[in-house]
C-alpha positions as CSV (number, residue, x, y, z in Angstrom):
1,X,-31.3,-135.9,-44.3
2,X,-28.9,-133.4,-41.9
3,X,-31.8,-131.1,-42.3
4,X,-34.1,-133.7,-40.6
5,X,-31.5,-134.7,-38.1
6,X,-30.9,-131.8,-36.4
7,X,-34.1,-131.2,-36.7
8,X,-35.3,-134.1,-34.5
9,X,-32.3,-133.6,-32.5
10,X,-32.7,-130.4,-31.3
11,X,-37.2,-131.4,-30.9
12,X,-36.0,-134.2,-28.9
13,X,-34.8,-134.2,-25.4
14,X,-31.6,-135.8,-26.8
15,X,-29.8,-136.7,-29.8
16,X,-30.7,-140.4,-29.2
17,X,-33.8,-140.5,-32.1
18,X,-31.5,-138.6,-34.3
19,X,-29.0,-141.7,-33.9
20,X,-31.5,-144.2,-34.7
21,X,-32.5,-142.7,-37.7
22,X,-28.9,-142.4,-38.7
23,X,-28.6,-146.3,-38.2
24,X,-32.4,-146.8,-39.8
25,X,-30.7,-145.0,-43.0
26,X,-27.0,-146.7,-43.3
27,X,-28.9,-150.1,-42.7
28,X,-32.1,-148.6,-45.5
29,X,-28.8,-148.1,-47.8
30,X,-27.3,-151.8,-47.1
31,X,-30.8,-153.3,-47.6
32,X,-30.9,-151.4,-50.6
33,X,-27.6,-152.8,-52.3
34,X,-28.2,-156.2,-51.2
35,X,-32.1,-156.4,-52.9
36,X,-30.2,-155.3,-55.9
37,X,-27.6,-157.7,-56.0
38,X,-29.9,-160.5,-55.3
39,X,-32.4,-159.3,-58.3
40,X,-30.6,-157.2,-60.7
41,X,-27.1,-158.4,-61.0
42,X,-24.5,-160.6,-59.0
43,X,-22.1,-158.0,-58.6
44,X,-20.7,-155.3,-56.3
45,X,-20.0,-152.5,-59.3
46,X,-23.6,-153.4,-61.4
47,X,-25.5,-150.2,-62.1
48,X,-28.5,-150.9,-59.8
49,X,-25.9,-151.8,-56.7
50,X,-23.3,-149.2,-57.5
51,X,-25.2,-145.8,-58.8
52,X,-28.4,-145.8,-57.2
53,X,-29.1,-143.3,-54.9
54,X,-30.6,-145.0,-52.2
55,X,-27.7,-147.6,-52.1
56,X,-25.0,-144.7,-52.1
57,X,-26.8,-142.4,-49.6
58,X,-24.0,-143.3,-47.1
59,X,-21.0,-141.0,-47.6
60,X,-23.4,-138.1,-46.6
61,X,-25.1,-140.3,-43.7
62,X,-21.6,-140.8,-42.4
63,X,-20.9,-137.1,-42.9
64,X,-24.1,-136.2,-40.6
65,X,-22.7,-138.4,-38.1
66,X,-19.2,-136.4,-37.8
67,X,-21.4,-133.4,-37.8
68,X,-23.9,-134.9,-34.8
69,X,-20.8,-136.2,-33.1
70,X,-19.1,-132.4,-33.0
71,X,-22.7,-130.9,-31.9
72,X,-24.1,-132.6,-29.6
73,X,-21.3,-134.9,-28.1
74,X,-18.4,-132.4,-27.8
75,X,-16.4,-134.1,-25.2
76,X,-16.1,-137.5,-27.3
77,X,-15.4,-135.4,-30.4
78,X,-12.6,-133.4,-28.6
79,X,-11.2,-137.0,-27.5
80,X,-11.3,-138.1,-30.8
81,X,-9.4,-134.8,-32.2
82,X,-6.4,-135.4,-30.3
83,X,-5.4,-138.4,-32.2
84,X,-5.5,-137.1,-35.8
85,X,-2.9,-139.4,-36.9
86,X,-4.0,-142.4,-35.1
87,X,-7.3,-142.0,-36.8
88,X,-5.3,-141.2,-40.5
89,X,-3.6,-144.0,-40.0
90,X,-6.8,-146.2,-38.7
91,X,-8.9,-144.8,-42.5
92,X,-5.7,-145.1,-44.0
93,X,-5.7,-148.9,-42.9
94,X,-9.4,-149.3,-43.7
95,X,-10.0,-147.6,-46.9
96,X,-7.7,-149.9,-48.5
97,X,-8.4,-153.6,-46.6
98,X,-11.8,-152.4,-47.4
99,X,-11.2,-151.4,-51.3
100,X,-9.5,-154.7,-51.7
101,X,-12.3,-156.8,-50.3
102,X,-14.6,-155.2,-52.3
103,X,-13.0,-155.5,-55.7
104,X,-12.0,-159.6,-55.4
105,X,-15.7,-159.8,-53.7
106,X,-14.2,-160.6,-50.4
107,X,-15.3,-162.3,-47.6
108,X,-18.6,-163.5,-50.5
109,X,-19.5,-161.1,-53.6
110,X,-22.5,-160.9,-51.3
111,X,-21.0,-159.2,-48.7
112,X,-18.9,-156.9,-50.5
113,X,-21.6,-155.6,-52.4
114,X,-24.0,-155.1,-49.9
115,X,-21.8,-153.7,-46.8
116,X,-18.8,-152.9,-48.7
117,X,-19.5,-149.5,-49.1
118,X,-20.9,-148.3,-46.0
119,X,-17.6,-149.5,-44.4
120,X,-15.6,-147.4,-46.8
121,X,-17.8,-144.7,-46.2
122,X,-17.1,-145.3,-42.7
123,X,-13.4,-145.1,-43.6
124,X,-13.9,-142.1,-45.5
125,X,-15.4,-140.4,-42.2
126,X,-12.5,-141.7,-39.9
127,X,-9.8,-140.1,-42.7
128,X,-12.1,-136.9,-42.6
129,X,-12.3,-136.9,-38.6
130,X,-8.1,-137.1,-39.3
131,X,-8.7,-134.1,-41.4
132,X,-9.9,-132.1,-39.2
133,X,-7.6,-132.5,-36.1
134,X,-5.3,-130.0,-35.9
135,X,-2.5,-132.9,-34.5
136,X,-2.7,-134.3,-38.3
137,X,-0.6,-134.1,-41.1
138,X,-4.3,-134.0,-43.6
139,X,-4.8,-130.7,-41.8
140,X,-1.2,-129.0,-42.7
141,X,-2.1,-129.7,-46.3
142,X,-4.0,-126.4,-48.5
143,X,-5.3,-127.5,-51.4
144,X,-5.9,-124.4,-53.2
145,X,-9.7,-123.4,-53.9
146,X,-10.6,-126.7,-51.5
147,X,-11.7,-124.2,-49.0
148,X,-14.2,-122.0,-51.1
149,X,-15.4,-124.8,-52.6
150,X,-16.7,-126.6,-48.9
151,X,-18.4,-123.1,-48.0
């Protein structure tokens, strides 16, 4: 998938197509959890909903869009790096309203299961955005080894 992205990104006049297929993806992923909840099982931790690949495709789709956002819209992603720990705070807030909803099946077991975890994906990439701002307090941290380990 980034492999294709930049790919049609950089064929492409603009990143625009590269956007959509993004979106086409994350909403591929959602499809995908809801068929499985409908036919397999009615909840959002069953093994078809949960482990499948296709339905959990979205912390790297999120990932591709950090990585589009700092290519090929540097001005916005500047913008966004000067408010590390607004945006901590922000995934902070999110990851766990979100995590909450999903385990008592919140707003419908439904829901939950199917966009559940693209939002705490989406939550993931907001705490990783934090991360990477040098005004954060996630980027003061060293874990040892963390570094070697992302080359």
């Amino acid at each position: 998938m980034p492999l294709a992205v930049l790919a049609l990104a950089r064929w492409a006049r603009s990143a625009r197509p590269a956007w959509y297929l993004l979106g086409a993806a994350v909403t591929t992923g959602v499809g995908a959890r809801a068929y499985a909840w409908l036919v397999h099982d009615h909840g959002a931790f069953a093994a078809e909903v949960y482990y499948s690949s296709f339905c959990r495709s979205d912390e790297l789709l999120f990932g591709v869009a950090i990585a589009m956002l700092r290519n090929f819209h540097e001005d916005l992603f500047d913008r966004l790096m000067r408010h590390g720990n607004v945006l901590l705070a922000g995934g902070l807030g999110m990851a766990t309203a979100l995590l909450v909803c999903i385990s008592n099946n919140l707003p419908t077991p439904f829901l939950a299961a199917a966009f559940g975890f693209s939002l705490v994906a989406a939550s993931f990439a907001v705490l990783t955005c934090a991360a990477l701002s040098s005004n954060c307090l996630l980027n003061r941290i060293r874990v040892p080894g963390a570094a070697s380990l992302a080359l």
